[in-house]
Every structure is written in structure tokens, then in C-alpha cells.
C-alpha positions in Angstrom: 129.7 130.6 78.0 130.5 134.5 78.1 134.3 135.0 79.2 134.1 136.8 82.5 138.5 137.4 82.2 138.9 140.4 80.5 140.0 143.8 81.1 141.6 145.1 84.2 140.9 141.7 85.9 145.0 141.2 85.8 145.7 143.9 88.1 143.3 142.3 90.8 144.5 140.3 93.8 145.6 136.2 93.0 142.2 135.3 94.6 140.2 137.4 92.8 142.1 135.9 89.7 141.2 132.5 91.1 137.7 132.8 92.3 136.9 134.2 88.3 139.0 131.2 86.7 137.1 128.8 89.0 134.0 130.9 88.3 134.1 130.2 84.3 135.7 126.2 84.9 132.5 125.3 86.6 130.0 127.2 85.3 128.8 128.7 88.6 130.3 131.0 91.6 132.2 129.5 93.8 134.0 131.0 97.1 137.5 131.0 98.8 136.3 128.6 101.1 135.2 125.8 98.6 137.0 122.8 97.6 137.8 122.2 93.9 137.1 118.7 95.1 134.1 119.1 96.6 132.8 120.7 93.7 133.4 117.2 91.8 136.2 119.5 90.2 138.4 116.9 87.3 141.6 117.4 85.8 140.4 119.4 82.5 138.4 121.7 84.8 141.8 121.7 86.4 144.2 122.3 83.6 141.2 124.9 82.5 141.7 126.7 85.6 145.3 127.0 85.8 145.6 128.3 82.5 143.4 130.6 82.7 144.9 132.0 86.2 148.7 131.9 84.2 147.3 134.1 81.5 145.6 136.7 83.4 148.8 136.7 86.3 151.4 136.3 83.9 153.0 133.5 85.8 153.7 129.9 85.7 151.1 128.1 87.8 151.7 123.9 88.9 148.3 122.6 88.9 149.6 120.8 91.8 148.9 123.6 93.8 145.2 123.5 93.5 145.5 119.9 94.4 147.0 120.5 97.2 144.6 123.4 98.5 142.0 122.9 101.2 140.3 125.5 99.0 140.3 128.4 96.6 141.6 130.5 98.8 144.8 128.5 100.1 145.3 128.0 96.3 145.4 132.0 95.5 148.3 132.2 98.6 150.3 129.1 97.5 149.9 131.4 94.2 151.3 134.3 96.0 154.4 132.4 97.9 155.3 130.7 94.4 155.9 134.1 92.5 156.7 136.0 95.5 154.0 138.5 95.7 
């Protein structure tokens, strides 16, 4: 599978990050609105995605966070209110 996180991709908003981290984990385009559960998301895809969202931010993510999210898009703002941005 082609990496899709490269370039300029670090400067973009924590969603954005997420949405292209979830993007590559599953294989497929997913929306801020989607559950990682819902998408019969597992813990590599998991551990996958939260790496991949710590390199390109530059900041320690708890995969716990994702767990916790009704959705992409809670995940990027739990993202946000850890490292204060």
C-alpha cells in the first residue's frame, strides 16, 4: 500500500492527521463521523494508527483515546485537549 503521510501533511489540522492515519490503517477513506469500531477496527489497526498520528504530530498519543471516541473526529479533539493545541 502507497504511504499517503508525507510532506507537508504535519502542518495540517489533528483531524486531517487522523482521517489520513485511519485512511492508510484500513485501507479505505473513512470520515470524522465514523467509528473505528464500526469499521471492525482491532488493536494493530489501532496501535498502527496511533503511531502513525504521533509521528506526523510529533506528540505522544494514548491509544486510549481512540477507544474512547464516538468517532474520528472526537478522537482528533481529545488529540487537541491532550497537547493543548
Amino acid at each position: 500500500m502507497e504511504k499517503i503521510l508525507t510532506g507537508d501533511l504535519a502542518a495540517r489540522k489533528s483531524l486531517d492527521v487522523v482521517l489520513a492515519a485511519a485512511h492508510e490503517a484500513f485501507g479505505f477513506s473513512v470520515a470524522a463521523d465514523d467509528n473505528f469500531f464500526d469499521l471492525d477496527g482491532d488493536s494493530l489497526q489501532a496501535i498502527n494508527l496511533a503511531v502513525q498520528v504521533e509521528e506526523i504530530l510529533g506528540k505522544e498519543i494514548d491509544v486510549a483515546m481512540l477507544f474512547d471516541a464516538a468517532n474520528f473526529g472526537e478522537f482528533a479533539d481529545l488529540i487537541d485537549g491532550a497537547t493543548g493545541r
